[in-house]
ROLUM-76123 format. One line per field, with one value per residue: residue number from 1; x, y, z of N, C-alpha, C, CB in turn. Coordinates in steps of 0.2 Angstrom, whole numbers, plus 5000, padded with zeros to 4 digits. Glycine has a CB too. Layout:
// residues N
num = (NUM:...) .
n.x = (X:...) .
n.y = (Y:...) .
n.z = (Z:...) .
ca.x = (X:...) .
ca.y = (Y:...) .
ca.z = (Z:...) .
c.x = (X:...) .
c.y = (Y:...) .
c.z = (Z:...) .
cb.x = (X:...) .
cb.y = (Y:...) .
cb.z = (Z:...) .
This chain:
// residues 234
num = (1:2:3:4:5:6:7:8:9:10:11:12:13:14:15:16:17:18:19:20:21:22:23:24:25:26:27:28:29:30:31:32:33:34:35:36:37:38:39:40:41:42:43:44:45:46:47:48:49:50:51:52:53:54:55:56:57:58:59:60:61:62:63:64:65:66:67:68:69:70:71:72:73:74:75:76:77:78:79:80:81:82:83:84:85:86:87:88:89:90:91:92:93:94:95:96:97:98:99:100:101:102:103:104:105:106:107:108:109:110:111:112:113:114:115:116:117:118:119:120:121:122:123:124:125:126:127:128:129:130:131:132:133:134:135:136:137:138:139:140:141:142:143:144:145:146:147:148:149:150:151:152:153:154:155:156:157:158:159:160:161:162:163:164:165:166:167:168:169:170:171:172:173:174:175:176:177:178:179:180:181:182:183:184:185:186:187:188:189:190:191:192:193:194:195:196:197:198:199:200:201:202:203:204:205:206:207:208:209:210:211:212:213:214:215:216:217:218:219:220:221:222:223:224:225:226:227:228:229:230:231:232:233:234) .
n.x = (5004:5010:5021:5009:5005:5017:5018:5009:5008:5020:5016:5013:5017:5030:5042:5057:5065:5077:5086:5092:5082:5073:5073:5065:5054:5047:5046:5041:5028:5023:5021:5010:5003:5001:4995:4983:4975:4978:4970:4957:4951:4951:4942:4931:4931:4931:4920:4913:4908:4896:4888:4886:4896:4901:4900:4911:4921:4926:4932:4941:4949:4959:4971:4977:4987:5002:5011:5001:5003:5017:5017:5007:5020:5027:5017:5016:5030:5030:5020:5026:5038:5031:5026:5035:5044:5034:5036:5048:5049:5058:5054:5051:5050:5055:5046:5041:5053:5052:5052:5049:5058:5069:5067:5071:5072:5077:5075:5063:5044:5036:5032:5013:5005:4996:4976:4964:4976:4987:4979:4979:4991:4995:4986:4989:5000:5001:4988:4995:5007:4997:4990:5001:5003:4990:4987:4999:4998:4985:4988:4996:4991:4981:4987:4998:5007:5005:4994:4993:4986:4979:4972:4959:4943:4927:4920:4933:4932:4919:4921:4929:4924:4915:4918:4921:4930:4938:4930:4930:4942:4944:4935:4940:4953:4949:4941:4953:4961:4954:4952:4967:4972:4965:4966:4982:4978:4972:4984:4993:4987:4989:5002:5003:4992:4987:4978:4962:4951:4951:4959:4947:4937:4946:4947:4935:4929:4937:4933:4921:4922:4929:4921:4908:4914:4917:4905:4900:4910:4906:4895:4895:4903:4898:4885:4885:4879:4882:4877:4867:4871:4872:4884:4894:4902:4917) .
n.y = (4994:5008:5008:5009:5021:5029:5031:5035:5048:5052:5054:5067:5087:5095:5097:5091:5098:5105:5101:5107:5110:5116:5133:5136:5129:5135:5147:5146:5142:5150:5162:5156:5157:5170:5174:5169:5175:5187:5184:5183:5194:5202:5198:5200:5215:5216:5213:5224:5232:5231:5237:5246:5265:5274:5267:5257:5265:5272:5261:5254:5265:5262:5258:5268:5268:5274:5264:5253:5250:5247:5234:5228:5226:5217:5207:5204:5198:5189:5178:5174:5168:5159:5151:5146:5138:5130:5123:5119:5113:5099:5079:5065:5049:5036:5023:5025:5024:5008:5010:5024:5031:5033:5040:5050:5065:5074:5075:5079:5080:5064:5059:5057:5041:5035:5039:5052:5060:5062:5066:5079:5081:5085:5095:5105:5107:5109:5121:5130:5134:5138:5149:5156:5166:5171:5178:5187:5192:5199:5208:5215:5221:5229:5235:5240:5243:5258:5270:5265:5258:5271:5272:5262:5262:5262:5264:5259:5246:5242:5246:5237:5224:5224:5217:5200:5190:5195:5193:5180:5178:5184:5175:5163:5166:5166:5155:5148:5150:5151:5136:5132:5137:5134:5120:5120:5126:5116:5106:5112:5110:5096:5096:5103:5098:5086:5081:5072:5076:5091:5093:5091:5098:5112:5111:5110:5123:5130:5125:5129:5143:5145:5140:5151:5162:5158:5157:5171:5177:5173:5176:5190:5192:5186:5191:5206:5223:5235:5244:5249:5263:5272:5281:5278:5270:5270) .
n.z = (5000:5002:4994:4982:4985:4986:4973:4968:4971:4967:4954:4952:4957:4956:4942:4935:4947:4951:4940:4924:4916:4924:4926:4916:4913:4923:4920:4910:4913:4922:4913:4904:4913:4915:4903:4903:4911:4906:4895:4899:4906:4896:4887:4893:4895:4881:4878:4884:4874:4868:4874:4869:4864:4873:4885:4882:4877:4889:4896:4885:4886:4896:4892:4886:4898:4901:4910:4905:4891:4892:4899:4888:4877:4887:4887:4874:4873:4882:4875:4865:4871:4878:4869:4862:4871:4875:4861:4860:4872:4882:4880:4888:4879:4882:4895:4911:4925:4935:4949:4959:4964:4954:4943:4931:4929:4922:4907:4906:4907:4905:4889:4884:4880:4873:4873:4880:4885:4879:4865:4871:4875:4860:4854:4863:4858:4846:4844:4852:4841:4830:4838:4840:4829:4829:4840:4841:4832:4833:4844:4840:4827:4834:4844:4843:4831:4817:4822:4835:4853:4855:4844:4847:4847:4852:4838:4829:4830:4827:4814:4812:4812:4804:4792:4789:4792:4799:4812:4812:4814:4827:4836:4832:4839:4852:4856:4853:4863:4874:4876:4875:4886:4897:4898:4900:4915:4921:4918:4928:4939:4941:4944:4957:4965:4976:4982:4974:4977:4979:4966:4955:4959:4960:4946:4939:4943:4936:4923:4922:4922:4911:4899:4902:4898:4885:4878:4882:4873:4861:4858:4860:4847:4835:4837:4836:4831:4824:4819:4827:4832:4825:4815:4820:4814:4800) .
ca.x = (5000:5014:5024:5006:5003:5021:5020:5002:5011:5026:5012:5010:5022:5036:5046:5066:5068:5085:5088:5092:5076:5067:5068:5062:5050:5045:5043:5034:5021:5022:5019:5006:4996:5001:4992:4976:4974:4974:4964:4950:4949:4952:4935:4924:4931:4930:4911:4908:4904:4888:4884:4887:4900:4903:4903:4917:4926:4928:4935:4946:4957:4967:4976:4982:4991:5010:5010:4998:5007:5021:5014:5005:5026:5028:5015:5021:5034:5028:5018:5033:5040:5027:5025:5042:5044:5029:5034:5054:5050:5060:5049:5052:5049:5054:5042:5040:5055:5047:5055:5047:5065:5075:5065:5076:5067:5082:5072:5055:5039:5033:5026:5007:5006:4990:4970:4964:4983:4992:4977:4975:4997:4995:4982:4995:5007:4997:4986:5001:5008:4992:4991:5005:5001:4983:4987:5004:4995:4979:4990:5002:4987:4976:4988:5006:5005:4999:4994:4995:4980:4975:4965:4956:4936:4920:4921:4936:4930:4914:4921:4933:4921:4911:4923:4917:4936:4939:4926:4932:4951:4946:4932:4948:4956:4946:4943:4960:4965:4951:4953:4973:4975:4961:4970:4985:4979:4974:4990:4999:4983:4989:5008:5004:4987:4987:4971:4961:4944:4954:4960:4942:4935:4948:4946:4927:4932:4943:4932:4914:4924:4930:4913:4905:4920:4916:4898:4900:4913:4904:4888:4895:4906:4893:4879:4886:4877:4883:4872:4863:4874:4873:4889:4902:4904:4919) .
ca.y = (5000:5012:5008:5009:5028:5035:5030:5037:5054:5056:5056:5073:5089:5100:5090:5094:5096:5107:5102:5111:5113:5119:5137:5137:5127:5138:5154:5142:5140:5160:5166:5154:5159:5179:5177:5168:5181:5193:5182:5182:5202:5205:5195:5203:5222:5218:5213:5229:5234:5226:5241:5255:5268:5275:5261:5253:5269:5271:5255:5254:5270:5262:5254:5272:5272:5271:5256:5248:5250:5242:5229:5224:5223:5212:5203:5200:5194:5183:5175:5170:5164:5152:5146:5143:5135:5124:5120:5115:5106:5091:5076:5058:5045:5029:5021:5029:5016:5005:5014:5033:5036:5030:5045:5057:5071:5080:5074:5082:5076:5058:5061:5053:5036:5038:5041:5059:5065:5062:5072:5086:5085:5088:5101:5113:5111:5113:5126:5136:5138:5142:5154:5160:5170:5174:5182:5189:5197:5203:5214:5221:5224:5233:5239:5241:5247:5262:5275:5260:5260:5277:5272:5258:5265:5258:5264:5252:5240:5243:5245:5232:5219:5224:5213:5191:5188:5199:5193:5175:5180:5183:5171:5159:5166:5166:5148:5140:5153:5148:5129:5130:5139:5131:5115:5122:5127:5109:5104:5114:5109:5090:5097:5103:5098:5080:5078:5071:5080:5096:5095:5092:5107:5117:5111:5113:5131:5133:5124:5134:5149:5146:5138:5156:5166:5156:5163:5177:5180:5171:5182:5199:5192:5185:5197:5214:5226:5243:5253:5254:5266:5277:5286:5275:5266:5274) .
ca.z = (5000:5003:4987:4978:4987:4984:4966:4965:4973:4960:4946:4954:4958:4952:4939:4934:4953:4951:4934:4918:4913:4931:4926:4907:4915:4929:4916:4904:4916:4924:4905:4903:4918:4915:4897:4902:4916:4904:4892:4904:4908:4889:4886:4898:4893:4874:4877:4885:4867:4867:4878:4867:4861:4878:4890:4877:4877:4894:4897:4883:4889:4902:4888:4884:4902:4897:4911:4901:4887:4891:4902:4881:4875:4889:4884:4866:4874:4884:4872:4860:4873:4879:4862:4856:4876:4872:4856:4862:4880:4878:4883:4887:4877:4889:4902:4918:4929:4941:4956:4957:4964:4950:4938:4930:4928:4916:4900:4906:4909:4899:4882:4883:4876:4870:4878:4880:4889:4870:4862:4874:4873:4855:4854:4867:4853:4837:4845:4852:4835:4830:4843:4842:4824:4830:4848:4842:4827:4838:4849:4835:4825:4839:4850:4842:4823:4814:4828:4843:4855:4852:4837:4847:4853:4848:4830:4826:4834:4823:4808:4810:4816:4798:4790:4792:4790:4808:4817:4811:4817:4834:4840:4832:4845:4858:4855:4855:4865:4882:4877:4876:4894:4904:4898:4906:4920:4921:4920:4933:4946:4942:4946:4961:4971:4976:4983:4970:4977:4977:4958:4955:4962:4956:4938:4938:4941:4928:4915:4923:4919:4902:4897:4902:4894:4879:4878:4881:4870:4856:4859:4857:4840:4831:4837:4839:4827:4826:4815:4834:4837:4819:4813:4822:4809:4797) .
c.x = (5004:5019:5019:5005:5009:5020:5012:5003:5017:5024:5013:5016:5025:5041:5052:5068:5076:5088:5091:5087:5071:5067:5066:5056:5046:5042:5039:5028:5018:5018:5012:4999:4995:4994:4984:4973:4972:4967:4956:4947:4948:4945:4931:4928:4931:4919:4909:4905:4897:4886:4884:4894:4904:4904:4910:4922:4929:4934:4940:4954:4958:4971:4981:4988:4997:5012:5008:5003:5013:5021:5012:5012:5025:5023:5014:5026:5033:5024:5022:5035:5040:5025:5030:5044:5038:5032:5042:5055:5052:5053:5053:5048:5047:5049:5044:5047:5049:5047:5054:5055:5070:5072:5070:5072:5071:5077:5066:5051:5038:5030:5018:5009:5000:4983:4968:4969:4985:4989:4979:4985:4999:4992:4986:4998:5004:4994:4991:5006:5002:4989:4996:5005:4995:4984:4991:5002:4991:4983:4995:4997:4982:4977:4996:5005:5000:4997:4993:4987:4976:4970:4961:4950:4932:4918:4927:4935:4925:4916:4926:4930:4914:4914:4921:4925:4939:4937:4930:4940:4948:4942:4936:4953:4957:4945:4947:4961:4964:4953:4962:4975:4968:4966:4975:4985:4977:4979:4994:4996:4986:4997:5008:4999:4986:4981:4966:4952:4945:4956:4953:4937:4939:4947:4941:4928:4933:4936:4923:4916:4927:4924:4910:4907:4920:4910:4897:4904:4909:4898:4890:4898:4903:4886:4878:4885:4877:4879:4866:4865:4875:4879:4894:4906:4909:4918) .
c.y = (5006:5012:5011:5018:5032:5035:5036:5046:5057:5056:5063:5079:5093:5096:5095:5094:5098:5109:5108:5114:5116:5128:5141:5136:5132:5144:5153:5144:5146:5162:5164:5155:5166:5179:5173:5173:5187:5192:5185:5190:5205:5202:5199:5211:5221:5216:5218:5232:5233:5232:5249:5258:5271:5271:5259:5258:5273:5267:5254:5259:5269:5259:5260:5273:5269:5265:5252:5245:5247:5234:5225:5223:5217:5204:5199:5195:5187:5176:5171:5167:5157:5147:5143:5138:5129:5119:5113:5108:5102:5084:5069:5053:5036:5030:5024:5023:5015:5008:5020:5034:5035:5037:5049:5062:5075:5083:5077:5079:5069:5060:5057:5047:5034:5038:5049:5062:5065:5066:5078:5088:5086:5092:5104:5112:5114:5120:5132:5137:5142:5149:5161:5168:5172:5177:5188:5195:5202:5209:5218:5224:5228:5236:5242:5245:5252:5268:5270:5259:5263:5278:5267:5260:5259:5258:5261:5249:5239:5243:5239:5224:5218:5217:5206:5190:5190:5197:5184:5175:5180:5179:5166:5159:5166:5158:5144:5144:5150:5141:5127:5134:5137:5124:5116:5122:5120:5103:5106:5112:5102:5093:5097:5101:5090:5077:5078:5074:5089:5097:5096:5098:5112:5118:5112:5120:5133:5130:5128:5143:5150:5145:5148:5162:5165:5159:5166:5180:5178:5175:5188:5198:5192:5189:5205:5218:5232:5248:5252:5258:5268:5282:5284:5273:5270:5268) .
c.z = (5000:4999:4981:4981:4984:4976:4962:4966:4969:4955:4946:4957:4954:4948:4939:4940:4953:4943:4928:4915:4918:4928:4919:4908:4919:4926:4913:4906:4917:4918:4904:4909:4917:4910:4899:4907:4911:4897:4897:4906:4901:4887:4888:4896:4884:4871:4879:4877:4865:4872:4876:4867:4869:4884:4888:4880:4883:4898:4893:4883:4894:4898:4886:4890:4900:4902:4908:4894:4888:4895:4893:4879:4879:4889:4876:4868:4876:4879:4867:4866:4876:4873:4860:4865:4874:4866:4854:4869:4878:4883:4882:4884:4880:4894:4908:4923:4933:4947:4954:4957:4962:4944:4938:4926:4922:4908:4900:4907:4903:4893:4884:4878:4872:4877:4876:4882:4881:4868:4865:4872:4865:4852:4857:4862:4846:4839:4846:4846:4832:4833:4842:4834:4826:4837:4844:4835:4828:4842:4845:4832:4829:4843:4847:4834:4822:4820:4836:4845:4855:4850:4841:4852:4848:4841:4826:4826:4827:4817:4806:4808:4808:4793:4793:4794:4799:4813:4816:4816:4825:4838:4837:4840:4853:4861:4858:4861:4875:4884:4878:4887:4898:4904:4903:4911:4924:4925:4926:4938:4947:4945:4951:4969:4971:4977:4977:4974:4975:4972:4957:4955:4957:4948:4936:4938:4934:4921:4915:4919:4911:4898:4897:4898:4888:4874:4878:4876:4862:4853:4857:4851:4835:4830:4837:4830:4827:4822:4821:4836:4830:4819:4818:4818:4800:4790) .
cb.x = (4995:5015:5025:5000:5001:5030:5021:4996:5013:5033:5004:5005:5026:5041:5043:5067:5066:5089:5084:5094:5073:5072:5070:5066:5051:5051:5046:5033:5021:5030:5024:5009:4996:5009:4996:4974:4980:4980:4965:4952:4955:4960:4934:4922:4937:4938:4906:4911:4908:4887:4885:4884:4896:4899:4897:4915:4926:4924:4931:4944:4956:4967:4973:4977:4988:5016:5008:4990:5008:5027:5007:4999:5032:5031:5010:5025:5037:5024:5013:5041:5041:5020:5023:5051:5043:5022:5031:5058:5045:5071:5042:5053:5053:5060:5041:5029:5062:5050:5063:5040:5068:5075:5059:5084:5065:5091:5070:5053:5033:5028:5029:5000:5009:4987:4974:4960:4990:4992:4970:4970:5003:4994:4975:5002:5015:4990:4983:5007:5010:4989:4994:5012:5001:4977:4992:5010:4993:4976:4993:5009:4984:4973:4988:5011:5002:4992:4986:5001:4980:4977:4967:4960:4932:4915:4921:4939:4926:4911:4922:4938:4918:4913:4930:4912:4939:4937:4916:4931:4956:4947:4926:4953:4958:4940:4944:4971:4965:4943:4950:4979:4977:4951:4972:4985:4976:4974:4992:5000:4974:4987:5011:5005:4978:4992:4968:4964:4941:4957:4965:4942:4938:4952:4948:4920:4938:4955:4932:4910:4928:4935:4909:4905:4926:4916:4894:4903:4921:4904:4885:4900:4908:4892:4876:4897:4873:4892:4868:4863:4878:4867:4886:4902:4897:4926) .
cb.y = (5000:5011:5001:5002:5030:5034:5019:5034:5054:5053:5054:5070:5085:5103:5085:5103:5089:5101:5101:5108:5107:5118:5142:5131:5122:5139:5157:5134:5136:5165:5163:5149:5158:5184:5176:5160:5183:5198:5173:5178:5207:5202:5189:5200:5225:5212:5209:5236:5231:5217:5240:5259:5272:5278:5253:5254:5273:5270:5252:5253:5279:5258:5249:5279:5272:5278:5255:5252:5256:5244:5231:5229:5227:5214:5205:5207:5195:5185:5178:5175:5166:5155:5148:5152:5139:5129:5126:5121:5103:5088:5077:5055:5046:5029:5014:5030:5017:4998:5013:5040:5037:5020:5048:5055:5076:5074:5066:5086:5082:5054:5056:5057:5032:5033:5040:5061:5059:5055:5071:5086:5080:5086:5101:5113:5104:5108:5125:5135:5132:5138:5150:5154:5166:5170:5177:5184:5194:5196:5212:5218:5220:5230:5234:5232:5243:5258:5280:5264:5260:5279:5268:5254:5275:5261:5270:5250:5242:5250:5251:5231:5223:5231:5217:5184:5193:5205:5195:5175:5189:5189:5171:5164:5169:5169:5147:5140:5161:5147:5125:5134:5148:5128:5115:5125:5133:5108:5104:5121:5108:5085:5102:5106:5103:5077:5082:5065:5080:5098:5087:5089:5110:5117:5106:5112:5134:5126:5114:5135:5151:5141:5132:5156:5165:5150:5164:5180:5180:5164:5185:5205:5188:5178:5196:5215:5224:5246:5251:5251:5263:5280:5294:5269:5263:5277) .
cb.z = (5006:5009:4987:4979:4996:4987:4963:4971:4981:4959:4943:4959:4960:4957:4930:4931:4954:4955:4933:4913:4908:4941:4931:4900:4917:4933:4911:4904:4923:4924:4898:4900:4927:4911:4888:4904:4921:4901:4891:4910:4912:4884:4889:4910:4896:4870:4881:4889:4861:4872:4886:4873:4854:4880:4890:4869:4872:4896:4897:4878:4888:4911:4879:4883:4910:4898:4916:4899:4885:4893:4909:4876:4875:4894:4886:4862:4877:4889:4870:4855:4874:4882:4856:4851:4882:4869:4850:4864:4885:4881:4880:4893:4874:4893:4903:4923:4936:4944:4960:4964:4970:4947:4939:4925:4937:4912:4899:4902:4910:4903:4873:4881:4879:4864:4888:4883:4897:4864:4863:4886:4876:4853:4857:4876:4850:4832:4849:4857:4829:4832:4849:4845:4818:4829:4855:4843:4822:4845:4857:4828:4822:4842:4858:4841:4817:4812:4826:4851:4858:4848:4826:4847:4852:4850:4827:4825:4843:4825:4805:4815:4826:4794:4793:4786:4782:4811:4816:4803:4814:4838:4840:4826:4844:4856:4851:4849:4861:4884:4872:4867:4895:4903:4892:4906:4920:4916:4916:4933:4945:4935:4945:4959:4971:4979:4990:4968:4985:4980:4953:4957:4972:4958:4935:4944:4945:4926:4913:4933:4923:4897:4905:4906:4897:4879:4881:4887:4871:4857:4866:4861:4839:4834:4842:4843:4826:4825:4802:4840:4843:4817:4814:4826:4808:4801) .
């Protein structure tokens, strides 16, 4: 029983453990919680639009504050670097040893060998390529090029959002972007909470709130009709 528990407890944890790869790992993870954090505020302030030309443009000028403004570079960054981390992590191939305390963590975590773990570890990498062109294009286009944030109220929004091709691009992005960092955050629960009622809980969270975050954002995409709001539209 006590052979069968420790082995049931080193599925679970901090892997590398010192290693070479502990703090590539460690940023990996950081980056990838920074950008679903902001995924998730960036959702519920790009629906205020649904409430009009004023609500909107209220809300979208704290992007003018020069913090803001560089906090969105280091979110450029961050996003290459979570992708191209993602898309390098080395991964083991070989079976897990018999003995947890013969694992060499150097190689990185196990590849999946199949089931739903292999899918979901193939989706993080294709989607984060994926991603990594539709995020990193989203904030240079919207916040970086051409007059920066500046230009970005309710009537670009409006006239961009005219366009099927736009609306297509960011509920794309919205998409990969809740199902590749809930995932995540999945994963980092399985890293670190052992109790298997406590992963549970916490992962219903995470997946009630992307679920909702999906909804929402899929509603204002698909339904947002600006000739309510005559002469936004350039």
């Amino acid at each position: 029983m006590a052979i069968r528990q420790s082995r049931r407890k080193s599925d679970y944890g901090p892997i590398y453990k010192g290693h070479e790869g502990q703090w590539s790992w460690i940023a990996h993870r950081v980056t990838g919680v920074a950008i679903i954090l902001f995924l998730f505020a960036h959702v519920i302030d790009t629906a205020v639009v649904g409430w009009g030309p004023n609500a909107y443009n209220r809300v979208v000028s704290v992007y003018e504050n020069p913090l803001v403004r560089v906090l969105e570079l280091g979110l450029v960054a961050a996003v290459l670097y979570h992708a191209i981390a993602t898309a390098t992590e080395p991964r083991q191939s070989a079976p897990v040893p018999e003995r947890p305390a013969q694992r060499d963590f150097r190689g990185g975590r196990d590849r999946p060998v199949g089931g739903f773990e292999l899918w979901t570890w193939l989706f993080m990498r294709i989607s984060g390529l994926v991603l990594l062109v539709l995020a990193v294009g989203h904030v240079l286009i919207m916040h970086v090029v051409g007059k920066g944030v500046g230009r970005v109220n309710f009537g670009f929004v409006a006239t961009r959002w005219q366009s099927p091709f736009w609306r297509t691009w960011d509920w794309a992005l919205l998409v990969l972007a809740l199902v590749h960092g809930i995932n995540g955050l999945r994963v980092i629960t399985l890293d670190y909470v052992r109790n298997a009622g406590a992963r549970l809980l916490i992962n219903m969270v995470f997946y009630v709130t992307g679920f909702v975050l999906f909804v929402l954002g899929t509603v204002i995409v698909f339904t947002f009709d600006p000739s309510k709001w005559p002469g936004y539209v350039h």
